[in-house]
N, C-alpha and C positions, 0 to 999 in steps of 0.2 A: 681357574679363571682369574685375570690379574682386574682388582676391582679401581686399583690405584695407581699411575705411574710417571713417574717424577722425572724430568730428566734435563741435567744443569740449568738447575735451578738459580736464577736471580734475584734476590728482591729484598726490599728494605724500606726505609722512611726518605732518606736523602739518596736522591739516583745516584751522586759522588762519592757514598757510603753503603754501598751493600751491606745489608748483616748477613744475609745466606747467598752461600757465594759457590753456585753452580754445583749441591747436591744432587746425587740421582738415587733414588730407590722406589721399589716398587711395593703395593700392598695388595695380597691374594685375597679369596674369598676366604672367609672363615678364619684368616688372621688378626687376631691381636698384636699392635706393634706398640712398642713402649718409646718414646723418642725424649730421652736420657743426657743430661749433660750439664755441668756446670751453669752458674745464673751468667747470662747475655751470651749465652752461646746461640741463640737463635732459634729456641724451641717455641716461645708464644707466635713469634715471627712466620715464622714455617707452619702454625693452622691455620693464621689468620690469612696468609698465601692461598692456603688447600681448600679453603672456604670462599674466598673470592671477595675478602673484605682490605687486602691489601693488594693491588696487582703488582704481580711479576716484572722484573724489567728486563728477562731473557730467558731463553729454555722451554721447558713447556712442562704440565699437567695435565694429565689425560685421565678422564673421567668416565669406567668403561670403556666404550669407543669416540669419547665427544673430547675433544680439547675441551679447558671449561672457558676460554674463551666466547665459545661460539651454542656457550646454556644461555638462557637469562635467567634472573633471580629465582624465580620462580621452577623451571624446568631444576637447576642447580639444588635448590632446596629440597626436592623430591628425590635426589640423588646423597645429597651429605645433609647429617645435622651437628652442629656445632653446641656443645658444653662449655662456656667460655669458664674460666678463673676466677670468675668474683660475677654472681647476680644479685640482682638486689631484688627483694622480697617486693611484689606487689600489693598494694592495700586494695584491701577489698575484694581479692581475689579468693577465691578456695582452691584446693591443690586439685580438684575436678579442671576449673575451668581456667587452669594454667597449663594442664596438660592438654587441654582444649587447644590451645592457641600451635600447638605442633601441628595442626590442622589445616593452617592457613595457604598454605602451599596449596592444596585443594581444594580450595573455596572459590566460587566464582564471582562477579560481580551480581550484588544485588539477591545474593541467595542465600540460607540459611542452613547450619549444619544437617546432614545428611542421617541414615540409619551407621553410614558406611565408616561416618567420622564419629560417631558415638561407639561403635564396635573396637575402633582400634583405641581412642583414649581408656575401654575396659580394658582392654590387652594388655595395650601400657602399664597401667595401675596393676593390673597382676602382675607381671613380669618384676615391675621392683618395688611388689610385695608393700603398696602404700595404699590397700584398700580402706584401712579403718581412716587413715587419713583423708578420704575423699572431700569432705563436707568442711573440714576442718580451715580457717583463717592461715595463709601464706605465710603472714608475719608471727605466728602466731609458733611454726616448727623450731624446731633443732636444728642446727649444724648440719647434723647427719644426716635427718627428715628430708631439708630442703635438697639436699644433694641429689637426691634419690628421688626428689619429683623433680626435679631440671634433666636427670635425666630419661624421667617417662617423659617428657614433654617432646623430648628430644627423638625420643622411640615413635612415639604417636605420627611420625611425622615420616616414618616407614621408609628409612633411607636404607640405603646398599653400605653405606660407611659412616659411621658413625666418629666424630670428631670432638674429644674432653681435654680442655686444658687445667693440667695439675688438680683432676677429679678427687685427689685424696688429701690437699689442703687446706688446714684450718680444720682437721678433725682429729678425734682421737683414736689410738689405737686399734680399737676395737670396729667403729666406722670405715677406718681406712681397709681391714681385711673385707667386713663385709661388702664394700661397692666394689671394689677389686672381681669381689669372688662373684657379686651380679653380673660384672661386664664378662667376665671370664666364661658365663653362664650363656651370654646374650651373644657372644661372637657365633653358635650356632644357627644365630638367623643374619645376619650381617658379619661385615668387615669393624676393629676398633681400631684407631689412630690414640693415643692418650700419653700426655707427657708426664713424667716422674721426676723429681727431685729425688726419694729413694729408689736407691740401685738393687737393693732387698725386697721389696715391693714388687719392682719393675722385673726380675729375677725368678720370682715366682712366680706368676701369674701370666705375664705377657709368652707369644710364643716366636715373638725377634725383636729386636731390642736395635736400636738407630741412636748410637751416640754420636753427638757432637760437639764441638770446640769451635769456638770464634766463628760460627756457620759453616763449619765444613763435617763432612763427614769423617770420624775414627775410626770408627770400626761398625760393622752392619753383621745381624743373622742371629745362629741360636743364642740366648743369654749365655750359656757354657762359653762363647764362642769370645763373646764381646767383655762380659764382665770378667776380665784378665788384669792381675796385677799391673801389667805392661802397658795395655790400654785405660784402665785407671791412671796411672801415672801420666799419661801424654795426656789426660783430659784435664785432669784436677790437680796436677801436680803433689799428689799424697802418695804415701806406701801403704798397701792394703796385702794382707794376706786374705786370699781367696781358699776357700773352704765349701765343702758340699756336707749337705744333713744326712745320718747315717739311713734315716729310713725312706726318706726319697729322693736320693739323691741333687734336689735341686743345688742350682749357686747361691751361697750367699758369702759373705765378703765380711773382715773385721779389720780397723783401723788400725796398727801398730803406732806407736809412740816413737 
C-alpha cells in the first residue's frame, strides 16, 4: 500500500525560485525512507512541503487517497506527524504532558482528554522507552532525552507517516544509533520520512534512501543502490570509496584523500 506519493514536485519560498524542482517519489507502508543530500539541496524544504506548512506551487502530494490539498489541518494531522530540527523545550511542561499535546488533532471543542488519549500517550511513552521520564521538567532533559519524547509526542498523535527532520542532530554517537534503531523499530506500525546528513547512518537503518542536489532528484531505492561512488560524486562532489561490512553486509562509505 503506497502511504506517500509525490509527483513533480514544486515549491519553495520565492515562486521565481523553486528549491524542489519537480521530484516524484513515492513512500509504502512499512517503509523507512532516508532523504539524503548535501546542505540546500532541499531536504527541510521538501517535509515542510509533505506536512502542509509550505504549499506547493505545482504537482501534487497524495496522502493515501486524499490530495493533501483537500485535508484540513486537522483531518492532515491524523494522517502525518512532523519532528521538526530544532524544538524548544517547554517550561513547565512534563514529558507526560508534552506528549499529551500529540493529542490535539482529536480533541473536540470544549472537551477534555478522553480514556482513549491517555492510552495512546502510555503507548507512546513505552514505545521510546521514556517511561521513568514521565513526571520529569521538559527543560530539565538531555539532548538525547528530548529527542525521543518529541518523538512520542509525535507517535501519540497516531499518524500513518511519520515525518523527522535531521532526528540525529546535535547528539552523540551513541544517541544517534539509538533513535535510528527506535524508528527502525517503529516503522512496523507506520510509514518514516527522515532526513540525514550521514550517509552511514541513513545506510544502515533506512530501507530507501532519496538523494538530492539543488532539489532535484539523484538517485532513488535501495541504499546499495544509491549510496554509489558515482552518485556520491554528482551530489557532493567528493571521491568516496564505498565499502560493505563483513558480517552484514550493509553500505557504508569512507572518504579518500
Amino acid at each position: 500500500m503506497t502511504v506517500l506519493k509525490i509527483e513533480n514536485l514544486v515549491c519553495g519560498y520565492d515562486p521565481k525560485k523553486p528549491i524542489i524542482k519537480g521530484i516524484s517519489f513515492s513512500v509504502k507502508d512499512g517503509q523507512f525512507v532516508g532523504i539524503v543530500g548535501p546542505n540546500g539541496s532541499g531536504k527541510t524544504t521538501l517535509l515542510r512541503s509533505l506536512v502542509g506548512l509550505l504549499k506547493h506551487q505545482d504537482g501534487s502530494i497524495i496522502i493515501g487517497n486524499h490530495h493533501i490539498g483537500n485535508l484540513d489541518r486537522r483531518e492532515l494531522a491524523r494522517r502525518i506527524a512532523f519532528v521538526p530540527q530544532l524544538m524548544e523545550p517547554i517550561e513547565g511542561f512534563t514529558v507526560e504532558d508534552l506528549v499529551l499535546l500529540g493529542r490535539i488533532p482529536y480533541f473536540d471543542r470544549f472537551t477534555f482528554e478522553t480514556d482513549d488519549d491517555y492510552e495512546a500517550v502510555r503507548w507512546a511513552i513505552e514505545e521510546l522507552k521514556v517511561g521513568k521520564l514521565r513526571e520529569r521538567q521538559i527543560d530539565e532533559l538531555s539532548g538525547g532525552e528530548f529527542q525521543r519524547v518529541a518523538i512520542a509526542r509525535a507517535l501519540a498523535q497516531e499518524p500513518r507517516l511519520l515525518l523527522l527532520d535531521e532526528p540525529t542532530s546535535h547528539l552523540d554517537i551513541r544517541f544517534q544509533v539509538t533513535i535510528c534503531k527506535l524508528l527502525r523499530k517503529l516503522r512496523s506500525h507506520r510509514s518514516i520520512v527522515a532526513t540525514f546528513h550521514d550517509l552511514n547512518l541513513a545506510s544502515r537503518f533506512c530501507t530507501k534512501l532519496v538523494l538530492l542536489k539543488d532539489g532535484e532528484v539523484i538517485a532513488e531505492g535501495h541504499p546499495d543502490e544509491v549510496v554509489t561512488p558515482q552518485n556520491i560524486w554528482k551530489a557532493y562532489r567528493i571521491k568516496v570509496q564505498v565499502k560493505k561490512t563483513d558480517k552484514t553486509q550493509k553500505t557504508r562509505y569512507v572518504m579518500l584523500p
